[in-house]
N, C-alpha and C positions, 0 to 999 in steps of 0.2 A: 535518358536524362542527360542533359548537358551537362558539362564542366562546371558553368557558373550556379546552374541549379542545386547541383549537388552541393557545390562552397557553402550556399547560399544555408539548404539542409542542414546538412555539418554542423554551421554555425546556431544554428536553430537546436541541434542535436546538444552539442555543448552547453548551449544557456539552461535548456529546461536541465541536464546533469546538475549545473550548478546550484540552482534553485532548488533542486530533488536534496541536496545533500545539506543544501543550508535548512531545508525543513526536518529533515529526518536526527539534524543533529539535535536541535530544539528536543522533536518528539521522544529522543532517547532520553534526554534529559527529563523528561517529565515521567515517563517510564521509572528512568532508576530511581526518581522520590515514591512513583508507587509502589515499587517493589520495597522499599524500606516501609510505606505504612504498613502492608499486608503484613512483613515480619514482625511486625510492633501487634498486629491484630493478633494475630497467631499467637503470640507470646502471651497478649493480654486474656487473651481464650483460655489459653495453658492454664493460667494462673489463677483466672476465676473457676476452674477445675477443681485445681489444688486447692485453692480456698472454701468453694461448698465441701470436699472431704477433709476439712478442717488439717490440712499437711502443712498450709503456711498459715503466717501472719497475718493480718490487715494492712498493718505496714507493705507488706510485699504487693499486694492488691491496688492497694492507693498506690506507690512508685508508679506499677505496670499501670495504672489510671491514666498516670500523670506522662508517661510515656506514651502511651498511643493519643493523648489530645495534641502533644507537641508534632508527634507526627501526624497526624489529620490537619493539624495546620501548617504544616509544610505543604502536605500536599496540595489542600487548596490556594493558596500562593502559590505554587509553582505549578496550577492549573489554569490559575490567572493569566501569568508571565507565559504561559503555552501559550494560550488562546489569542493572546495580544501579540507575542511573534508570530505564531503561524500562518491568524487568517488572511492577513495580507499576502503570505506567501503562498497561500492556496488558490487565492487571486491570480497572483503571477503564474504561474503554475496553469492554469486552467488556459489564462489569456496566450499563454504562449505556446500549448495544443493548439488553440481555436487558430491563432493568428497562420503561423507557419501548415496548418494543416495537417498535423505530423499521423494522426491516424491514418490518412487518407493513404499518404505517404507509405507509411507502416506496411499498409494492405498492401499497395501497389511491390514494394521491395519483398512481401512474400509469395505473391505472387507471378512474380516475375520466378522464380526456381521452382512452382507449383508444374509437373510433367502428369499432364491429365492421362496419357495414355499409362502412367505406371501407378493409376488412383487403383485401389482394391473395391470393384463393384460388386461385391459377392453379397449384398443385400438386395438387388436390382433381381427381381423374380424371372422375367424371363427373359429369354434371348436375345429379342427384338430388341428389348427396351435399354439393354447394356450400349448401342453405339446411339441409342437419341440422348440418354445418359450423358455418353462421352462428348457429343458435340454441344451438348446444354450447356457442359462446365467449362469446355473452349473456348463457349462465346463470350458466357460468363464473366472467363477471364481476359480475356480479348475487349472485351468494353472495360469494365475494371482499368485498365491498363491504360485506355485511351483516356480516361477521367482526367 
């Protein structure tokens, strides 16, 4: 791979990084409001526990009510505000695989340090079959390569 290709990569390499990080920060974010519903569920669970063996109040019952509805609507609101930033960036994301090629890419850079002769063929039954094996995955790699 040439010089400018590789720049070229790099730069490709970097934007999708950026994009990856501008999505995942979004998606923590919606994350940590669901993890606050579930402790509001949990608690509201608790409590209607405690309430059928008659250990609290009603009062205590309606509060935890009134607490897991305010969290259920957090979180849908801020499944809303997910949805609306991310799928554009899932967009980008997606366009910026396809465009730059970077799987293809991906393969070609791990298979460039793939050393067929030190593969473990110890599934390959019999004798013969271990070097039409090993020239299979040569060529394999050897077109691969040319792509």
């Amino acid at each position: 791979m040439d010089q400018l290709q590789q720049q070229a990569l790099m730069t490709a390499v970097s934007s999708v990084d950026h994009t990856w990080w501008q999505l995942r920060q979004q998606l923590d974010g919606y994350f940590d409001t669901m993890a606050d519903y579930w402790q509001s569920f949990k608690s509201a669970l608790a409590i209607v526990k405690d309430y059928t063996s008659c250990s609290v109040p009603f009062a205590n019952l309606k509060t935890s009510y009134q607490f897991l509805a305010q969290a259920r609507e957090a979180a849908r609101i801020s499944l809303r505000k997910t949805w609306s930033r991310t799928s554009l960036l899932v967009g980008l994301l997606a366009s910026q695989f396809v465009d730059a090629d970077m799987l293809k890419v991906f393969a070609q850079w791990d298979l460039r340090d793939v050393r067929v002769e030190n593969m473990d063929l110890g599934r390959v039954q019999r004798k013969d079959e271990v070097g039409k094996s090993m020239a299979a995955l040569q060529l394999g790699k050897e077109t691969l390569l040319k792509i």
